[in-house]
N, C-alpha and C positions, 0 to 999 in steps of 0.2 A: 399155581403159585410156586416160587425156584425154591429151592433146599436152602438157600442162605436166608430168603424170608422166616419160611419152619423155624428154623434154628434160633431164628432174631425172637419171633412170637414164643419158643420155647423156654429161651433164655428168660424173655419177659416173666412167661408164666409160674416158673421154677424160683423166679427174686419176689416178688410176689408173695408166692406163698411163703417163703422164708420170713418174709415181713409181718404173715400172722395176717394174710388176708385168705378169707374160706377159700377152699375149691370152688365151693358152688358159685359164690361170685366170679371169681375169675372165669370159668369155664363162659359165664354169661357173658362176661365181661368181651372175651375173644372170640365167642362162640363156638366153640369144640366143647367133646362132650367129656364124661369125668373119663371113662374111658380112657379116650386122647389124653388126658392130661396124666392121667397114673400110667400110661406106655410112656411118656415123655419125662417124666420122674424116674423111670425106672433104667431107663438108657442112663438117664444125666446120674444116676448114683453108680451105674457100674461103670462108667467112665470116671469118677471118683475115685472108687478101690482101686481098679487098673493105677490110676495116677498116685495113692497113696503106697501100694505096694511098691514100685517103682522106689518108691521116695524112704519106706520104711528099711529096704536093700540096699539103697545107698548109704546111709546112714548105718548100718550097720556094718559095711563096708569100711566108714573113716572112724566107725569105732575100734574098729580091730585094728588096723591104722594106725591110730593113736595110741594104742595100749601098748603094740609091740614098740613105739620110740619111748614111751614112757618109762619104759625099762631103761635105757640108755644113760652113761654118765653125764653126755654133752649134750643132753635135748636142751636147755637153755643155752647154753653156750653157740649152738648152733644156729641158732635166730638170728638174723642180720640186725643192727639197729640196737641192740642188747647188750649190756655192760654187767655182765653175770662175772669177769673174771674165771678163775679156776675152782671148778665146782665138789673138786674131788681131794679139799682139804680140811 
């Protein structure tokens, strides 16, 4: 069976359980054992963290970003599109 099958059945079995369907059914269901299916949980959540760390650094990234213009007299002003006038009266 090719790794893009795995992956498809994985995906399957991980929405699935998300859904509030047993392990034990499913495992029946595609026949692999619980085993199989808690290794294939267990990849799919640490490929999660990896993606949410990612995501929690950037984000902390455009907050620090944002703060340091937030100080700024002309942060409105400087918006294209924006009729703030002179902000520093």
């Amino acid at each position: 069976m090719g790794a893009c099958r795995i992956e498809e059945r994985m995906t399957y079995a991980l929405r699935l359980h998300d859904l509030g369907v047993s392990v034990e059914t499913i495992c029946r269901k595609l026949g692999i054992s619980r085993r199989t299916f808690y290794v294939w949980k267990g990849k799919h959540d640490t490929a999660l963290m990896a993606r949410l760390k990612v995501i929690e650094e950037e984000n902390q990234k455009l907050r620090q970003d944002a703060g340091a213009a937030a100080g700024t007299e002309r942060t409105h002003a400087d918006i294209p599109g924006t009729d703030y006038g002179d902000i520093t009266q």
